[in-house]
Structure formats: structure tokens, C-alpha cells
N, C-alpha and C positions, 0 to 999 in steps of 0.2 A: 553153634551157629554164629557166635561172635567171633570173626575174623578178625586179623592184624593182634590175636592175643599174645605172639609172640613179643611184640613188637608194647607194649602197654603192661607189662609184669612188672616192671619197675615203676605205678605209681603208688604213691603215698596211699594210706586206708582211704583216707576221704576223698580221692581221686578216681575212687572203684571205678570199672565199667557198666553197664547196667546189667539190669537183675541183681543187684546185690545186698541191697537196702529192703525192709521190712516194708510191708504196706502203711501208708500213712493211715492213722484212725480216725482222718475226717472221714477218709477214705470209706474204712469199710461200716460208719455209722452213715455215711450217705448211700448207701448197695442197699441197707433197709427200706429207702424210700420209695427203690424201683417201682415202676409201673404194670411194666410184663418183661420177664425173662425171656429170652428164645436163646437157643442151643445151635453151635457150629461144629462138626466134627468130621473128618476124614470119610469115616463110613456113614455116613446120614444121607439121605434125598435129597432132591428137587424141592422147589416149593408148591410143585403140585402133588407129589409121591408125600412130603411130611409137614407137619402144621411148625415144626421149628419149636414147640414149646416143649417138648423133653429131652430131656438127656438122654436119646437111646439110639442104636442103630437102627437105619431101614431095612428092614424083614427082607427086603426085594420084591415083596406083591403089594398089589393095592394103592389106594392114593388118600390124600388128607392123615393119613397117619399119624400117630402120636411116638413123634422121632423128629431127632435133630434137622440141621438143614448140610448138604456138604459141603456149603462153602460160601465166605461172608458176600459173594455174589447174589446169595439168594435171598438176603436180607438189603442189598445196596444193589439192584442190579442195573449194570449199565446201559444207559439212552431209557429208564423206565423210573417208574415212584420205587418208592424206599418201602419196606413193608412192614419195619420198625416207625415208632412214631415216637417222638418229643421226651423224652422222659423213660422208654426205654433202655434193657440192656442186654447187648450182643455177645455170649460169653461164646471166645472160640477155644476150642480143643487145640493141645499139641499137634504137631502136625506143620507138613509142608503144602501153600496154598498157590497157587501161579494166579497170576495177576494181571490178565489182559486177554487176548484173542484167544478164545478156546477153552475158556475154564467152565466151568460149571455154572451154569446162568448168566453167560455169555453171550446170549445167544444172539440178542440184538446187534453185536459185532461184525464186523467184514473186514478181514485181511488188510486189503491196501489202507483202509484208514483205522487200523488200529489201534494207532495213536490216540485215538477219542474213545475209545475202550477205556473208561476209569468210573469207577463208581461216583453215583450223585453225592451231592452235598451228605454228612451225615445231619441228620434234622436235630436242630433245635431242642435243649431241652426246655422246660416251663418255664426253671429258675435256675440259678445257681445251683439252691438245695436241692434239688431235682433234677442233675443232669443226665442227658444222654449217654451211654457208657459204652466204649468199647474195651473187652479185657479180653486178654488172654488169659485161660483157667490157669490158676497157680497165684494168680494178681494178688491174691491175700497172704500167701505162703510161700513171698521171696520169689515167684516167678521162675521154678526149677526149670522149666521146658517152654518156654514162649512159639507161640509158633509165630512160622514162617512167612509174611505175606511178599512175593518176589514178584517182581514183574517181568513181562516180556512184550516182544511187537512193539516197543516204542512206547508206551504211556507218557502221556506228560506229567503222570506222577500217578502214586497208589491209592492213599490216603487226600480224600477231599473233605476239606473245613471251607469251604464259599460260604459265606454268611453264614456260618454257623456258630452258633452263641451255647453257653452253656451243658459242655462237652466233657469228657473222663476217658482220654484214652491211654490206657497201661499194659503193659507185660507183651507186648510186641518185636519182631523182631522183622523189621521194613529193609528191602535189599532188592537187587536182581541176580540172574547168574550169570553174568560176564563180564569181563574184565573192560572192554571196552570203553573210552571216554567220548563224549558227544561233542562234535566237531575239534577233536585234537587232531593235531598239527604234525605230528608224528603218523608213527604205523598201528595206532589204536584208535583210530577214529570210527565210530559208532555206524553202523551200516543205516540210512535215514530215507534213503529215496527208493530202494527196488523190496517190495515185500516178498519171502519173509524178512524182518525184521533183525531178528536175534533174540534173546530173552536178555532183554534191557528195559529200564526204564528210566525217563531221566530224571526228575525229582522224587524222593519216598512221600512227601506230606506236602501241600498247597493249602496255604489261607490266607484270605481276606475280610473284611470286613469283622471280626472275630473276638468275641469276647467275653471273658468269664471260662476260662480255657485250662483243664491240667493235664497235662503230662507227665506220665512216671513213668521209670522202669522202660525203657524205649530203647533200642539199637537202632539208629538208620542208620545204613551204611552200602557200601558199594554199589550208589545209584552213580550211572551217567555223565549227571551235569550236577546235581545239588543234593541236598540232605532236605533240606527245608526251605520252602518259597514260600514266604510267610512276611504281610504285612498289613497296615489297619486294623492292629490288634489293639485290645484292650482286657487289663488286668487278665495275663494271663501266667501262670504256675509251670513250672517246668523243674522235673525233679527226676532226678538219677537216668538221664537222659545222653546217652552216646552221640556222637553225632562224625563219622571217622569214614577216611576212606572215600569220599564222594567226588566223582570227575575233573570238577569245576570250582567247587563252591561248597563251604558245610551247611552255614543256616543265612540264607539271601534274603534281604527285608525290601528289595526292590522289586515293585512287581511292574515294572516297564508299561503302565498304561498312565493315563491323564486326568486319576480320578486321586492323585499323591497315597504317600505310604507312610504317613507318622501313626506310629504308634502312642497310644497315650493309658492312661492308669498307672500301675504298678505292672513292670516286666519282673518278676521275682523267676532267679534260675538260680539253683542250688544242686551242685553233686553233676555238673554237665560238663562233657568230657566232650570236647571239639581237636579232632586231629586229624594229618594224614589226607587233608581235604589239599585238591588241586593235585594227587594224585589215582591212578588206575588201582580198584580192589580186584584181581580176578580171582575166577571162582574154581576151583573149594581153596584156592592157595592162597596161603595170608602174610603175602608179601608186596609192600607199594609199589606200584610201576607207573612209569612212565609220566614220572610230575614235572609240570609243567605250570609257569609262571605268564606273566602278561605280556612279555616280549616275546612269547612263542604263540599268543593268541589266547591266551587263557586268562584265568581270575587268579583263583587260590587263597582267599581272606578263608579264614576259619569261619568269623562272623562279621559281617559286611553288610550294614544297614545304608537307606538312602536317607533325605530329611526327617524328621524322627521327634518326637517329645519324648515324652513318659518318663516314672521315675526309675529307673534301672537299678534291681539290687542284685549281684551275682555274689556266690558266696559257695565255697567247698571249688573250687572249678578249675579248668586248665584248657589250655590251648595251645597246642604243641603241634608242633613241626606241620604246618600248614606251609604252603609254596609262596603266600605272599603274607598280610597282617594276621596273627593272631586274632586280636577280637579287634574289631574298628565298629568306635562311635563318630568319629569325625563328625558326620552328621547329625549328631544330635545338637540342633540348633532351635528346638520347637517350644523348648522350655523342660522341665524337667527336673532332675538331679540322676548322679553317677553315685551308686555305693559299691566297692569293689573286697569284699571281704574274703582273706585266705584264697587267693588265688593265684594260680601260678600258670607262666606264661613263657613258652621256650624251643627255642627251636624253629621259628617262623621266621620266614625266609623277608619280610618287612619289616614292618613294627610288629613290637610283641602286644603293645599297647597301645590305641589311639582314643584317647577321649574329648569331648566338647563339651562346656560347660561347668558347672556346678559338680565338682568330683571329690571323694572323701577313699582313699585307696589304706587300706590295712593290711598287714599280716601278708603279705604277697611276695611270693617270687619271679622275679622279670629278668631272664637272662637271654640276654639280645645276642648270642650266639648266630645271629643273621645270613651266615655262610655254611649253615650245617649243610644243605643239600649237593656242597662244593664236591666235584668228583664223588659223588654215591653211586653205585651199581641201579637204582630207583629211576636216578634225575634223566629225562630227557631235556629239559631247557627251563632253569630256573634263574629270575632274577636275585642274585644275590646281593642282600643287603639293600633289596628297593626301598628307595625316596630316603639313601642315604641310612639305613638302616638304626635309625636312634630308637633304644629300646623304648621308653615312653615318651608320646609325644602330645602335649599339653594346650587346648588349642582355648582359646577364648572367644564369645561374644558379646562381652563386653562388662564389664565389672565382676566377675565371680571370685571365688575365693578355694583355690587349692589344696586340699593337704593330705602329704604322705607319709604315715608314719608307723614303724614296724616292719618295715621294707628289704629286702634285699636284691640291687640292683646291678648286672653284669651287663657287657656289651661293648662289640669289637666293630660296632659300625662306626660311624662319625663324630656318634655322642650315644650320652647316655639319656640324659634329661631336656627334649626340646619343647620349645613353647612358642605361642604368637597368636595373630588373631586370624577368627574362620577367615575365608576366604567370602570376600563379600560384608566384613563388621569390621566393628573398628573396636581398638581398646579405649577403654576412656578416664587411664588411670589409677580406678580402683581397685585393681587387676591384684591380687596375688598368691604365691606358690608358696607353702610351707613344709621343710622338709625335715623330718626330727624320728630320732632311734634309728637310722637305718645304717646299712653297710654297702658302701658304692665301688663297686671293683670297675676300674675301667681295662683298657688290652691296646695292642696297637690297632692304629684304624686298618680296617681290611681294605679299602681305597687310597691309603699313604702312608708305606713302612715304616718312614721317619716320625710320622705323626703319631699321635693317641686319642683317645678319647675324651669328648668334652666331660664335665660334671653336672653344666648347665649353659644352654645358650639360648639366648629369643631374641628374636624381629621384629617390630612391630609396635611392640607396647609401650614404647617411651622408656621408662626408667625402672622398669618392671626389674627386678633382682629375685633371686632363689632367698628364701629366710633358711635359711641353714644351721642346725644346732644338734647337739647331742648325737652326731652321723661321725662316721669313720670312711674316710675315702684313701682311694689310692689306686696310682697310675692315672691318673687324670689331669684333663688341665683346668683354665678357670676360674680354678679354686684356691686360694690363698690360707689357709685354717688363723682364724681366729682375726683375720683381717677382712676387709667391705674391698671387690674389683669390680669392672664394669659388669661383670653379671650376676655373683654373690653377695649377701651379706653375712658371711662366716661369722658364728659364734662361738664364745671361747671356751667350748666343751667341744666342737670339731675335733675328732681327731685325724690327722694327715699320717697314715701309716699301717700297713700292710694286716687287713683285717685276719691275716691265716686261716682262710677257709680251707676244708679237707681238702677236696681236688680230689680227681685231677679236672683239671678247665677241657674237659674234653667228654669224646662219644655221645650217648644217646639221653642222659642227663646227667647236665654237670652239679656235682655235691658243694651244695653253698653251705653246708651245714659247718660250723665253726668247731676249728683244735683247742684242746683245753687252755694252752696259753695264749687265746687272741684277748686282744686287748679290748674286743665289744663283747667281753663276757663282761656281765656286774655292772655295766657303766651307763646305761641309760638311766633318762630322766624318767625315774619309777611313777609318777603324777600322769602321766601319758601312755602308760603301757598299758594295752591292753589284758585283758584277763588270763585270753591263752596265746596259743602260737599259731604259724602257719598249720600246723598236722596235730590242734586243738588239745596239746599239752600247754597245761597253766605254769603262768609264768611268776615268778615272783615276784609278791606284792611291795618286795621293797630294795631289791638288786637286780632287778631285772636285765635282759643281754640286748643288745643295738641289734638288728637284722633280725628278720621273719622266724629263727630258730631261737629258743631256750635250749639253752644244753641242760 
């Protein structure tokens, strides 16, 4: 069921797709506290033919039955109550489920508006320790077989979180079956106005208001317009979570109304895998089409939040070859902190990286390859290297403090390392960027042959300089090693010279991983090195190597 596999073979272990990761054991000591189980399977009833509380099929006579239900419509059914309550858990059977007009406890539905065919809220559980559960059977043993829930007739999405607090949804596999994109510009735009439909839907998951939230073991993919329309969250968990292949957009934290979208608590995302978003998934074939960028009418961020707090920890994660940013925090203006641990970021047709505020980046690889989508057999109309494509870009609101270190940073747009203030703040000085152990390859700029790549450049902040120490760069400008310019203060362990990464600087990911005679083997400041590496092999404790890899 996991599409675009071809295209995802080459990530690192920790960058798995979902289904791959063991069940967390908060996990299955919180499945003790259920309330009532009910049962979803293929062959089961109605919810008048079976009561939903066993595991069995429906005989075919009779009603109230002691047999599953057929379909998670008959526990969630749409335009009606839910028949699960607060602290429930919905265990569905493998199996393929259709998701809108016509499915099995449907019934409340009609054609031309079946775009409001989507199941209610799921309710509430009591507490945290009690949450509501949706699983696909297998959720405790690696999720062999997730089923399927896919939509059709237009849905504005599958899965509904509205005010839903205190939720457990895992071992899922959220999709539709057509390739089509919603309102693309091209010859795949989604059929919207004459029913039928198509079997489309445009987002897999919608929340608001939302909080106390986990997510495991999740594939959304090949919806429409988005992956995830999701904001007004609070403390919510998200783990081994795919998110690839969606219309428009992978995970949208804008929800376009007047009631604002920050999110606040702890956003913890570990093992999340955002790709291939701002491109067409069609179905059963797992090859991207028709991506498209914002100068053709589209989005294409991987993760694209509006104003925002909360504290953001991402950790294990990637976001690869999206049509416009990678991951964007730009917006996070609300207060907060950015923790970005072992993450890797590439192939996105913008920034690979935009953060706001208070940001602490480790163990990470960001290679600003910003022109990958250039002549692809995929691309219908991408912005190449949008907003000047500088792979991270460092935005301020007003005295924070920077630091990246264990890094390795590539990038052939106009720079590598940008910074300045939000738009709307001012700096006030106590602004600064700290950058140490890493290895900075820059290229020529893809907007000026003659030109290269910066190392660091900002606007804005006054006298604001990059603190630069124990880094290896090259092919850059800017940068002076072991000398202070207007935008560095190079330290005299800089090294200015050709860090000999493997290579090649090309295809579907480029190997930063370092030749036994580069010069950032052994040479970092061991006092700052973290324990392990990007792909969580440990590093040593007292030679440790400059850039995201230990050899």
C-alpha cells in the first residue's frame, strides 16, 4: 500500500517509511485502560445486523449480532453521533475501506454534496491516560498489513480531529485512488463541480483545536490537495509518520479562518518522513506527476505552518524533494523554541530549511540542491530555487540565540546560510548565529554562473556576524578562514578547503558522507560533539569528525 517505494529505498534506517518501528510501550500499557473495544472488518455488518463488539463475521441473518462492524463508518457515521464514546477503541481489520459516498453507513450521504460525506469528530477521550484509539490490527506487531482508508466524491478529508483532545491514532494507511491534483493548472486537475466526483479526496487528516494527540505508524499519501490540515494543536506526538506524495501541500498548519492557528505545548515529531508533496501520486503507479510550484498556482512546502508558538522538537526526520520549502517555521513568531535533531533536508525546490526564533539544529543534513526538479520527466511547473533558494534560512524576532553544530550544509542557490529579521520585528542587537563542527560545501549559484555561493549573509540586524569555528568550508564566499569580514567572525580552527565528500553532487541523494582523507575527519572540537551522528552511530569521545557523518 505504500506508494512512491521505489522512489524512498535509499533512506537512511532512521528515515524508514511507516509501518516499520515496533509499537511504543506507552502505547500498548495505555490499550489496557480501554473502555470497550469494538471490532471493524471487511466481512462484518451494519450497525443494526452486528453490535460491533466481537471479532467475528456476520452469519448474513439476523440483527444485533455478536460480530464486527464493516466498516469504520458504522462506528463514525457521517451527518450522525459516533457510536464509540470517549475512551474507546476502534480496532480495524486489514483490508481495503472507501471513504465517502456509497460506503457502508453512508447512508446519510447524496452525490452532488458529497464532499460533506466525512465522518464526525472522533470524541474525546477522558484524559491523556485514556485516550480514544483508533488502530489498525497489527498496531502492536509492527503494523504488517494496515488497512486502507481511501476516499472518493470529493471529501474534504478522511480522518476528522475538530476539537478532539486525547486521541491514539496508529497503523493506518490514509490515501485516495487517483492521481489527480485539486485545482492544478495543468491537465490533472481534480474534477470539483459535476458529480460524480472521482474517488479523490483532498486532505487525509483535519484538526483543530486539538490536544494531547499521537500519531504512529501513519502513511497519508496521495490525497488531492494536503496530507494534513492541522492547527490549534497542543502537545501533540507524531511518530513514524509518512506524510508523501500529496497535491498541494504535505502537513498545512493554516486553517484559513479568523479564530488564528498557533499552536502551543510541545510539537514532538520523530521518524517523519515528508516528501514528494506539491506533486500528483496516481493510483496503483508510484511515480510523482505533475509537480507543481506557486508560479503555476500551487504550494508545495513539505511543512508550511501560519503564526505559531510551541516548542518544536523534530528528531530522526527528512523532507525531501517537496516543489517548494522543506520544512518552514518562518512563522513561528508566538514564542516557543526550534530543536532540530538528526535531520535531513533535500531536494526541496525552496529552502530546505526556514526557522523563527529560538533554534538549536544538530546532527543534520541540509543540502540545498534547489534545482533538483530542473528538466524531470515528474515536473509540470516548478519554481526553481524559490526566494533565491538559500538552504537555511535564520529569521529573528528579536534577541535569540542560534546554534548549529554537527552539521553538514550543501547548496547551489544564492547562499547557503541566510538570516534577518521576521518581517514585521526588529532585531535589537542581541541577535546571534553560532556555527561549529560542521562542513559547508557551497556550488555555483544557479541564478549566476560567474557567481557562488554565500557562506553567510543577513539584513537587518546591525552588526549581527556568523561566530564560525571548528567548520570546513569551501567554494564559498564571505568567508575569510581565521579572519572577522563584514559577515563572519572566522575562527582559527576554520578550515578553508575542500572537505572531499564521496559524491557524486548529484541524482536522487547526494553522499555527504566524507573520504578517508578529508581533512574533517578527527578535527573537531570534541567538548561539543554530540554523542552520536546523523544515522545514530557514536562518535568519538575525543576525535571526533566536523559534518553530520563519523566515519
Amino acid at each position: 500500500m505504500t506508494r512512491f517505494i521505489v522512489l524512498i529505498l535509499f533512506l537512511p534506517v532512521i528515515f524508514t517509511p511507516a509501518y516499520s518501528t515496533n509499537a511504543p510501550t506507552t502505547s500498548k500499557l495505555k490499550h489496557q485502560n480501554a473502555s470497550t473495544v469494538y471490532y471493524v472488518r471487511p466481512d462484518g455488518g451494519s450497525a443494526e445486523q452486528c453490535t460491533g463488539l466481537v471479532d467475528a463475521a456476520y452469519s448474513g441473518t439476523g440483527t444485533g449480532q455478536p460480530c464486527a462492524w464493516n466498516h469504520p463508518f458504522q462506528a463514525l457515521p457521517p451527518a450522525g453521533t459516533p457510536r464509540i464514546a470517549g475512551g474507546d477503541t476502534l480496532l480495524i481489520a486489514a483490508g481495503s475501506y472507501v471513504m465517502g459516498y456509497g460506503a457502508p453507513g453512508a447512508e446519510m450521504c447524496d452525490e452532488i454534496g458529497s464532499y460533506d460525506c466525512v465522518m464526525p469528530p472522533i470524541p474525546s477521550g477522558p484524559s491523556p491516560d485514556q485516550p480514544t484509539r483508533i488502530l489498525g490490527v497489527g498496531w502492536d506487531a509492527e503494523c504488517p498489513a494496515p488497512p486502507e482508508l481511501w476516499g472518493t466524491g470529493r471529501p474534504w478529508f478522511i480522518v476528522n480531529m475538530m476539537d478532539t483532545n486525547n486521541v491514539e491514532l496508529a497503523c493506518l494507511d490514509i490515501t485516495d485512488h487517483s492521481g489527480c491534483i485539486e485545482n492544478h493548472s495543468g491537465e490533472l486537475a481534480c474534477e470539483r463541480d459535476v458529480a460524480p466526483y472521482g474517488d479523490w479526496a483532498s486532505y487525509g487528516l483535519y484538526a483543530e483545536d486539538s490536544a494531547n494527540v499521537h500519531l504512529w505508524n501513519l502513511n497519508i499519501h496521495g490525497l488531492a490537495a494536503g496530507g494534513v490540515h492541522a492547527g490549534r494543536l497542543t502537545d501533540w506526538t507524531v511518530e513514524n509518520v509518512r506524510v508523501a506524495g500529496n497535491g498541494s501541500v504535505g502537513w498545512d498548519g493554516d486553517l484559513w479562518d479568523e479564530n488564528g492557528d498557533s499552536n502551543s505545548g510541545t510539537l514532538l515529531f520523530r521518524h517523519w518522513v515528508v516528501e514528494w508533496n506539491g506533486c500528483g501520486e496516481p493510483y496503483p503507479v508510484d511515480q510523482p506527476i505533475g509537480c507543481w510550484g506557486q508560479e503555476a498556482g500551487g504550494y508545495g512546502d513539505g511543512v508550511g505552518e501560519a503564526e505559531t508558538g510551541g516548542d518544536w522538537i523534530i528528531e530522526d526526520s527528512a523532507f525531501l524533494h517537496n516543489t517548494s520549502d522543506g520544512l518552514d517555521l518562518l512563522y513561528h513568531t508566538l514564542g516557543g523554541t526550534i530543536t532540530l535533531n538528526r535531520v535531513w533536508a533535500e531536494g526541496n525546490a525552496g529552502n530546505q530549511i526556514k526557522v523563527t526564533g529560538q533554534t538549536t539544529i544538530t546532527n543534520s543534513l541540509l543540502v540545498g540542491n534547489c534545482a533538483f526538479f530542473e528538466d524531470q520527466p515528474f515536473t509540470y511547473w516548478v519554481d526553481h530555487c524559490r526566494a533565491l533558494g538559500a538552504t537555511l534560512q535564520i529569521v529573528y524576532t528579536g534577541g535569540e540565540q542560534m546554534s548549529i553544530v554537527n552539521s553538514t550544509i550543501y547548496g547551489q542557490g544564492d547562499g547557503l546560510i541566510g538570516a534577518g529579521p521576521r518581517e514585521g520585528f526588529e532585531c535589537n542587537g542581541n541577535e546571534r548565529i553560532q556555527l561549529r563542527n560542521s562542513v559547508v560545501l557551497g556550488d555555483t549559484d544557479y541564478f549566476d554562473a560567474s557567481d557562488i555561493t554565500f557562506y553567510f549573509y543577513q539584513e537587518g540586524c546591525g552588526a549581527l556576524k556568523l561566530d564560525s569555528d571548528y567548520n570546513i568550508a569551501y567554494g564559498v564566499k564571505n568567508l575569510d578562514c581565521g579572519t572577522t569580514n563584514d559577515f563572519t567572525a572566522s575562527g582559527s580552527h576554520d578550515i578553508c578547503d575542500d572537505p572531499q565528500v564521496t559524491g557524486p553532487l548529484s541524482g536522487m541523494a547526494y553522499d555527504m558522507t566524507l573520504l578517508p582523507s578529508s581533512p574533517a575527519l578527527d578535527s573537531a572540537d570534541a567538548t561539543l560533539c554530540p554523542a552520536d551522528d546523523l544515522l545514530g552511530n557514536p562518535r568519538s569521545a575525543e576525535t571526533c569528525d566536523r559534518g553530520a557523518y563519523e566515519q
